[in-house]
N, C-alpha and C positions, 0 to 999 in steps of 0.2 A: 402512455401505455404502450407495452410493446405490441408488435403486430404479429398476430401466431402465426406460430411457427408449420411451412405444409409437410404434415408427418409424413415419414417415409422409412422403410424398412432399417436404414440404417443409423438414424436418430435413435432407437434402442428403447430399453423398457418403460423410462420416464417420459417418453413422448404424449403418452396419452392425458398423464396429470398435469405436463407443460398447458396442453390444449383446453384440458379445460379448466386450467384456470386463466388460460384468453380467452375461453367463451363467457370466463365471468366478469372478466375487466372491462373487455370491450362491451357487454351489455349496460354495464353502468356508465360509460365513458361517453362525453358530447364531444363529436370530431370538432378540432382544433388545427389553424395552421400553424402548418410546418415551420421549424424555422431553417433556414439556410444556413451553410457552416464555411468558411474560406477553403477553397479548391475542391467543392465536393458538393451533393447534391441534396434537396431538402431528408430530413429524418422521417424515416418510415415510421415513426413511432405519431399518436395520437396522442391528445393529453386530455384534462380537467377543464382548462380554462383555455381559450384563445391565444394568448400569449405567455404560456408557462414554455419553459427552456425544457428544451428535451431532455434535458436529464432526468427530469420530473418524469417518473416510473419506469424506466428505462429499463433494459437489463444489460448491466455488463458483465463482460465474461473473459477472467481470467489466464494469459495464458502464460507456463513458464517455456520457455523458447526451447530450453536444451531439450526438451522432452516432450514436443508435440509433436513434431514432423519432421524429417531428416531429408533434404531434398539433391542430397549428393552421397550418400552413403556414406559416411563418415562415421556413423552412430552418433552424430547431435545433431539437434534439432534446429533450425533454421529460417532464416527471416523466408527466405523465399518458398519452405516448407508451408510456413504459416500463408501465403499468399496462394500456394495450391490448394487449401482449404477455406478461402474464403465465403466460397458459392455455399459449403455444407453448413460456417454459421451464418448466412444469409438464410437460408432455409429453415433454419432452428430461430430466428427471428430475434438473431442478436442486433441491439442498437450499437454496441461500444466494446472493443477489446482492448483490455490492459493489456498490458507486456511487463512481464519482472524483467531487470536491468540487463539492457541488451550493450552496455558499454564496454569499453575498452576493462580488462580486470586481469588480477594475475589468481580469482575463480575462489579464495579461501573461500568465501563467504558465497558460493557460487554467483558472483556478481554484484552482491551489495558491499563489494569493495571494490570502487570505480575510480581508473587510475587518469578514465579520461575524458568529462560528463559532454562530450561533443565531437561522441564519435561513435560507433559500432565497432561491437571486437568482430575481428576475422574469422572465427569461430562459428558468426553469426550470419556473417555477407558481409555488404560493405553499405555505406551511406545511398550510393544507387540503390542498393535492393531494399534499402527501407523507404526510399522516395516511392519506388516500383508498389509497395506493399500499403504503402500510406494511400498512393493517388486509386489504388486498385480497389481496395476497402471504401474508397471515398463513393467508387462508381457501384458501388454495393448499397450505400445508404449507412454504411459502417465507419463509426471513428475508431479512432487509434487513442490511447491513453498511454503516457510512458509510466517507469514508475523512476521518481525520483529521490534520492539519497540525500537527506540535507545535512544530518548530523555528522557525518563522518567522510573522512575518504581512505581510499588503499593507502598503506604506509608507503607506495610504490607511486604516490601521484605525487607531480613536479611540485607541488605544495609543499609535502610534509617535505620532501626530499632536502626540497634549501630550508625550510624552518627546522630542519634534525642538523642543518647542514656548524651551524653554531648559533651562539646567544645573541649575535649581535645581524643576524640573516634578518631584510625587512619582513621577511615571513613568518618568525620565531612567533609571532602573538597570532597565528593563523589557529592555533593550535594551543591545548591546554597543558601547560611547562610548568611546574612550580618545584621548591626544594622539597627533599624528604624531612621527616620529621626529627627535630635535634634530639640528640641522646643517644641516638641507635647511628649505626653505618651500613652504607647502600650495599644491596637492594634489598637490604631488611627493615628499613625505614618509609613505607609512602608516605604521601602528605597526609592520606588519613586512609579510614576501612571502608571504604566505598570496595564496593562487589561488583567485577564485570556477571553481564546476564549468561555469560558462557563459562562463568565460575573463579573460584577467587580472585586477587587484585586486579584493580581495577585503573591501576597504575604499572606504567612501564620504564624501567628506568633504562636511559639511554648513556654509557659509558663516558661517549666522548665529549658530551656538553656535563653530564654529573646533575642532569636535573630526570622525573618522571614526566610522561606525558599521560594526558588518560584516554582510556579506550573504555565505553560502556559495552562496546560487541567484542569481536578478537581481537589481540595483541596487533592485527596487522592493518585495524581499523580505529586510528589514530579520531578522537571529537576534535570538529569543528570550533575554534573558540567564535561564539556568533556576538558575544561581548563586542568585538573587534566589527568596525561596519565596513571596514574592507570587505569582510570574511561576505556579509549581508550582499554586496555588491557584484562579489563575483559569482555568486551563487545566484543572483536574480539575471547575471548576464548570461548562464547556462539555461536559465529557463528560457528566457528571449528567445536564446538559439532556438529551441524545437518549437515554441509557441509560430517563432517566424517561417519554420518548414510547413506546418499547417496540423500539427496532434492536436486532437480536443480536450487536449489538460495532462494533468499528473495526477499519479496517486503517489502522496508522499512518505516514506517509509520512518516508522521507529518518530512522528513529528514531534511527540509529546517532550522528546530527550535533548532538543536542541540546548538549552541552559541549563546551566550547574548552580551551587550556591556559591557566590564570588568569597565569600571566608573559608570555601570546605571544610564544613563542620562537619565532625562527626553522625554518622547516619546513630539513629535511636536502634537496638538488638529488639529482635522479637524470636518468642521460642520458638525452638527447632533448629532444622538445619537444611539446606536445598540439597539438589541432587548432588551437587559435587564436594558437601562436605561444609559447606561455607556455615557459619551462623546468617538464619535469616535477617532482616532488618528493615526498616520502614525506607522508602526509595523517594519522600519529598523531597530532599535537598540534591536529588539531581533528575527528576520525571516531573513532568508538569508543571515546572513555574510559568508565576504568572508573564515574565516578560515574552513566550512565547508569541502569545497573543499579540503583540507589537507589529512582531514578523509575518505572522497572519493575515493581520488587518493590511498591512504596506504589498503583500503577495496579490492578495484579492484587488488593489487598485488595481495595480498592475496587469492581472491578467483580465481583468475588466474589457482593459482598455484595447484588448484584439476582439475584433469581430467571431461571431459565431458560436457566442456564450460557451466560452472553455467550460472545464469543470476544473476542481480542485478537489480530490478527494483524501481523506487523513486516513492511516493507520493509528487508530485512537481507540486502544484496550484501556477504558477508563471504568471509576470503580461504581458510579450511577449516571442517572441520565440528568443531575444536575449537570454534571464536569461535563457532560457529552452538549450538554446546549449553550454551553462556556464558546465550543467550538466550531459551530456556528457564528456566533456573535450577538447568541441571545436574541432580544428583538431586531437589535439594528443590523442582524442577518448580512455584517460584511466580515465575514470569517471564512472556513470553508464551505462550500457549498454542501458539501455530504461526508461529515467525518461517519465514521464506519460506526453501526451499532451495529457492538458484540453483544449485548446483553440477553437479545432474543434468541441467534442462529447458536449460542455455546450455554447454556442450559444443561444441556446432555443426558438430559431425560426428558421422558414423555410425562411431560405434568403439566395439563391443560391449563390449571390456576394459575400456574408460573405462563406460562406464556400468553394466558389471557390479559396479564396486569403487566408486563414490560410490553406489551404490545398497542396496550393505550396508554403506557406511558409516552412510549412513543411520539403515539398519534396526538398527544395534548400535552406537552410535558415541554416541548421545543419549540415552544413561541413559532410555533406554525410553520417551522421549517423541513424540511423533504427526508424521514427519515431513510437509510441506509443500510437494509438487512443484508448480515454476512452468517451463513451456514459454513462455505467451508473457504479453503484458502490453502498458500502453498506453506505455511507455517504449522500446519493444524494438520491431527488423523481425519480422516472426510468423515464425512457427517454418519456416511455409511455404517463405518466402523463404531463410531461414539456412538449412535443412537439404535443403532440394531441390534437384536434380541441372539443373533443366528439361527432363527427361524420364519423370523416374517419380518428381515431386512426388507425385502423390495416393498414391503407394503408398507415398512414406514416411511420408507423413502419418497414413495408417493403422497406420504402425509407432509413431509415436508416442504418437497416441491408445493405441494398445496398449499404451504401455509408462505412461502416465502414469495408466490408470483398471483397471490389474491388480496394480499397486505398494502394494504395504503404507503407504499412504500417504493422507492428505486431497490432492484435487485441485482447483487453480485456474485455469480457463480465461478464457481471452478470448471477449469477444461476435463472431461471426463463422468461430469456430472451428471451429464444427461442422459450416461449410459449404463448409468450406476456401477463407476469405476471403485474398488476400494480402496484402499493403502499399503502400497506396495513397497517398503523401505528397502533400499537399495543393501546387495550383500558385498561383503569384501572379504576377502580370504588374506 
């Protein structure tokens, strides 16, 4: 359970609902100890049982770097930003802050194209300022969560570089290459109609080899072939790195996308058409297979095996809460620890019967694992905006905080949340 948070003038309008839904956690709550975490000190958080892992009801709270604090004037936000703000979420009675991708990037993707998973971009500070921010947060009772990119990297990282570089590069199978389809000639031919999520193909053809490579995000966010156990190896050796600096886990982006169908068959059409024109279509044959689960299960040994019960948390927009206890691992609970349930926080309306019944789906539906309420996030309009009327926004905001920090549940919030920030999309001229 988190431990409340001591209100104060500038915690802002949602302070009072945070509170008392700690008056109501910790009234049901039998104190538990703490556990200990490498380079840092027990969690302030209480739990259920004696030995339950702090993540167990936790709250973490979200931050995207470029736009929380700016600690040199620059206008971005920064790692040593985020560490002049610690003491405010110790106050607001944060357990765990994510960080969206603070890596080396050349930014398409504002970060979730990372050209270098072992290292911080200069934009951000430097590997010192994030030791500085990690040991500083530790003396807070605060973990650090990175967010990691498994499916893809920048078309800019030393990877795709020698596997674009020709057919015969040992890194060509790092990466998904195959011919275009015979009858037609390049680049009107892909291998097949797969649809990137940022709008038509989904394939990229590259001149000087004469083959496509695929990208399910931007053209400049080349798929990991994870077929390949190279690809599996080095990607587990980037984890090592920060698990060995001392974060208390990842949250892994986009996890569901890691495997494609090894035939690329044609996706099945469904009617209509997305925002950017595409015919829709069913996304089996490259979201959600089952070899995922493989990688899963081999992650969770692995990170087992550091002291201080990391966590593993999934970006896993799935379509019930059968797939969602897939991700887990079911009963034998060696999957992630807390893939995200979206089913409850993105509703998008006020209809009690809906949230009454994904909310004990929840609670008895996951072979007794730790559900995951997500309201809002840096992908999504805030909760604000979705679920407010434009006249008794703040009061339903207060519903919500209520319903997301009294729920038998770990909870994940957004930086700005607690002050009932709304959705400010950025303007360009």
């Amino acid at each position: 359970m988190p431990e409340c948070p001591r209100t104060a003038p500038r915690i802002g309008l949602l302070a009072s609902a945070i509170l008392a839904a700690c008056v109501f956690l910790k009234a049901g709550a039998t104190s538990g100890q703490s556990q200990e975490f490498r380079g840092g000190p027990p969690s302030k958080s209480t739990t259920h049982t004696a030995n339950a892992p702090w993540w167990k009801h936790a709250v973490i709270y979200e931050i995207y770097p470029r736009s929380f604090q700016d600690s040199n004037g620059d206008g971005i936000g920064d790692l040593n930003g985020i560490t002049e703000r610690l003491d405010y979420l110790h106050d607001l009675g944060i357990d765990a802050i994510w960080l969206s991708p603070i890596y080396p990037s050349p930014q398409v993707d504002f970060g979730y194209d990372i050209s270098d998973y072992e290292n911080v971009d200069p934009q951000y500070g430097t590997l010192a300022d994030f030791d500085r921010l990690l040991s500083e947060a530790n003396k807070r009772g605060i973990r650090v969560i990175m967010d990691m990119v498994m499916n893809h990297t920048s078309d800019k990282h030393p990877w795709f570089i020698a596997s674009a570089s020709s057919k015969t590069d040992p890194k060509r199978n790092w990466y998904v290459w195959r011919d275009g389809k015979p009858g037609t000639t390049p680049p009107n031919n892909p291998p097949n109609n797969w649809t990137s999520i940022f709008g038509h193909s989904a394939w990229q053809y590259d001149e000087k080899t004469g083959q496509y490579y695929y990208h399910r995000f931007y053209i400049q966010q080349p798929d990991l072939n994870w077929r390949n156990a190279a690809v599996e190896s080095a990607m587990f050796g980037s984890v090592s790195f920060w698990l060995d600096r001392g974060v208390a886990g990842f949250r892994l982006d986009a996890i569901p996308t890691l495997f494609e169908d090894p035939q690329l068959r044609d996706a099945n059409l469904l009617p209509g058409t997305n925002a950017y024109g595409d015919g829709n279509q069913e996304t089996l044959l490259y979201e959600n297979l089952p070899e995922v689960h493989g990688v899963m299960r081999r992650l969770r040994i692995m990170v087992d095996r550091y002291p201080g019960q990391r966590v593993l948390i999934g970006e896993t927009y799935l379509p019930n809460i059968a797939e969602l206890d897939k991700w887990y691992g079911g009963a034998k609970h060696n999957e992630l620890h807390l893939p995200m349930d979206m089913q409850v926080g993105f509703i998008n309306k006020l209809d009690a019967a809906v949230f009454r019944e994904r909310i004990i789906d929840a609670e008895t539906k996951i072979d007794g694992n730790q559900p995951l309420f997500v309201f809002d996030n840096h992908d999504n309009i805030r909760s604000w905006n979705r679920y407010g009327d434009g006249t008794h926004d703040e009061l339903i905001a207060r519903l919500l905080a209520a319903i997301l920090f009294t729920t038998r549940s770990s909870a994940l919030m957004y930086y700005g949340q607690e002050i009932g920030m709304t959705t400010t999309p950025p303007e360009r001229k």
